[in-house]
Every structure is written in structure tokens, then in C-alpha cells.
Residue, then its C-alpha position, 0 to 999 in steps of 0.5 A: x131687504x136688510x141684506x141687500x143693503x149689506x153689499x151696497x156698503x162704501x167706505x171701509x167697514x169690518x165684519x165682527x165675527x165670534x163677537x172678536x171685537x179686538x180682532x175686528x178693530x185691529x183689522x180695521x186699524x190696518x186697513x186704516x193704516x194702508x188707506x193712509x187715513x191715519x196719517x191724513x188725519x194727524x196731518x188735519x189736527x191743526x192748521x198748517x198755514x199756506x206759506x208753511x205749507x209751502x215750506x214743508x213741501x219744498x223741503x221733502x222735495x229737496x230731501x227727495x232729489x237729494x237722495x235721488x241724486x246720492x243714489x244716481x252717484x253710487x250707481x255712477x261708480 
């Protein structure tokens, strides 16, 4: 019984093999990396306020189109 639990699992999980647990946890730090789950924790340390929020969304798109836009002129030439 106890190993049909084992396949139902969800989330992220790593197996520890050889008892390698620094292994193990740079695994599981990578995963946690690619998930993006690091980044949305720091992002989640302090409340943002909506307006700043705002703000710092408005920002990153700017930036975006701007590099978009240097781009498509260097392309132009």
C-alpha cells in the first residue's frame, strides 16, 4: 500500500539515493529554480502595493518595447 502512494505524489519532490542528501537538495534547488518558484517567493517576501505594483509592470513593459523596438532598428539597417 505504502508504494501506491508513492506514484500518486503531486508537487515537486526528489528522491534521496545513497543517503546523498547534498545531492538530493541541489536537485531539488534546480527544479526550484526552473519552476520559477524562487523568484515568486522573493517576489512574495513584502507587500508590494498595487499602485507600485502598477508602476513596476509599466516599467518592464517599457523596457521590453524599447529593446524591442532597438532591435527591429538594427535589423532595419
Amino acid at each position: 500500500m505504502r508504494n501506491n502512494k508513492e506514484h500518486t505524489k503531486s508537487g515537486l519532490y526528489v528522491e534521496v539515493r545513497n543517503n546523498d542528501v547534498a545531492r538530493a537538495i541541489r536537485r531539488l534547488k534546480k527544479l526550484m529554480n526552473s519552476e520559477g518558484m524562487v523568484k515568486d517567493m522573493r517576489k512574495n517576501e513584502y507587500f508590494e502595493k498595487p499602485s507600485a505594483k502598477r508602476k513596476r509592470e509599466k516599467a518592464q513593459a517599457r523596457k521590453r518595447w524599447l529593446k524591442l523596438q532597438e532591435k527591429m532598428k538594427e535589423n532595419w539597417n
